[in-house]
N, C-alpha and C positions, 0 to 999 in steps of 0.2 A: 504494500500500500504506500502511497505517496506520501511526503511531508503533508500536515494539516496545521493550521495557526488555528487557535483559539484567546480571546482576550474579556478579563475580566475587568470592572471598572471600579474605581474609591473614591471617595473624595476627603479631602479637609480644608481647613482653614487656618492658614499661620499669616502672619506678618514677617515683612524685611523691610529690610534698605541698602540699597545700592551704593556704594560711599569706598571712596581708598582713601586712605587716612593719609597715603603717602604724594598726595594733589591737594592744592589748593579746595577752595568751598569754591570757588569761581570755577576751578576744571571739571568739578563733581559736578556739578548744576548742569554745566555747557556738556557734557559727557549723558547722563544716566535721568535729568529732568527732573520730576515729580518723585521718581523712584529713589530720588535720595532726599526726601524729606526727614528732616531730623528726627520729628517723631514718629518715624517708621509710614509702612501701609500695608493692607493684608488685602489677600485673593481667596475666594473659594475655590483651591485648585481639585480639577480631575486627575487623575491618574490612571491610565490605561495601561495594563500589562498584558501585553502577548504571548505566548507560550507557542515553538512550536515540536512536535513529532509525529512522530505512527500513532493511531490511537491503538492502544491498548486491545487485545484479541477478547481481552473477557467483559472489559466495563464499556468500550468503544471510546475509552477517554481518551486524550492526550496529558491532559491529567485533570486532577478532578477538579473542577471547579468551587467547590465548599470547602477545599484544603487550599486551593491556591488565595482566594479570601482569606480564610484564616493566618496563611504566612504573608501576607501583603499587612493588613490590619497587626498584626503582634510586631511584625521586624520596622513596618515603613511609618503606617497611618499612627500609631498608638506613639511612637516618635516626634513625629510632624505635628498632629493637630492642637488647635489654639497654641501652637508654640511662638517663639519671636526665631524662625533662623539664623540669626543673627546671633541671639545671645543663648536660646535655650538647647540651638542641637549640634554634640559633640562633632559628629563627622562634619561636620559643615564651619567648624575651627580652624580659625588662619583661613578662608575659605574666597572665595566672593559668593553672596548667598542668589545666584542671577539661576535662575529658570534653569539656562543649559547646566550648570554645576549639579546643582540639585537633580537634576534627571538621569544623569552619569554616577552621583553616587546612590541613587534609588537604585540603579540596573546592578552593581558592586553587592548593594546588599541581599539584593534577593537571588543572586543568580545562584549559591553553593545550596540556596533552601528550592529553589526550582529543581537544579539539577539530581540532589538527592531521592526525589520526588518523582525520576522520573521523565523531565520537560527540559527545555532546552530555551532560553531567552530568545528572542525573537525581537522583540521593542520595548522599549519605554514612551510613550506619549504621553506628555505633562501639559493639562492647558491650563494655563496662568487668566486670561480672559478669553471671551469670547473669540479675539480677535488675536491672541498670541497663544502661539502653544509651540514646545519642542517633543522633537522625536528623535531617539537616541536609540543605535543598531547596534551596541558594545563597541564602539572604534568600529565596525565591517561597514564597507558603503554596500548598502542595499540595492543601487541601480548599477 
């Protein structure tokens, strides 16, 4: 049987701010805008996680869906949510806390709890607004 992708969906809510400490307030502004306002701003980000393999001969999964929640929600979302990335989540230390970072180490943390499981990473899509979102292939370019 062919490769199959399957992708489950999260969401949460943190705050950041875009800011090098090592620039001017004049180069922050002119660089990152609104997104480095001092006191912070939050998104209600989605998180799409793709998963892909064979599905499995006995269940027809790729993998299960109610396990892959449950390790998305304990290792990523339980992390993330109402947090400040900035200040409250460790991997994200010494960091820039910008969308494309955060989606790079979303794919880091879940890929040893996918692949025991089973699945094989396949994407990360993080959407920040309506209107911004990243998609992250492990480093592989997908086209």
């Amino acid at each position: 049987m062919s490769t199959t992708y399957i992708t489950r969906r999260e969401s949460f809510n943190a705050a950041h701010k875009l800011w090098r400490s090592d620039w001017s307030e004049e180069k922050n502004w002119e660089v990152f805008g609104k997104c480095a306002n001092h006191n912070w701003h939050g998104h209600n980000f989605e998180l799409w996680v793709t998963v892909k393999g064979t599905p499995n001969k006995d269940t027809g999964f790729v993998i299960n869906l109610k396990l892959l929640s449950h390790l998305i929600k304990m290792h990523v979302i339980e992390v993330l949510d109402h947090k400040n990335l900035n200040l409250d989540v460790s991997f994200l230390s010494g960091k820039m806390a910008s969308t494309e970072i955060l989606a790079k180490e979303i794919w880091d943390i879940l890929t040893p709890h996918v692949k025991e499981n089973g699945g094989e990473l396949a994407k990360i899509k993080l959407v920040e607004t309506e209107n911004n979102f990243v998609e992250y292939y492990g480093g592989k370019d997908p086209f």
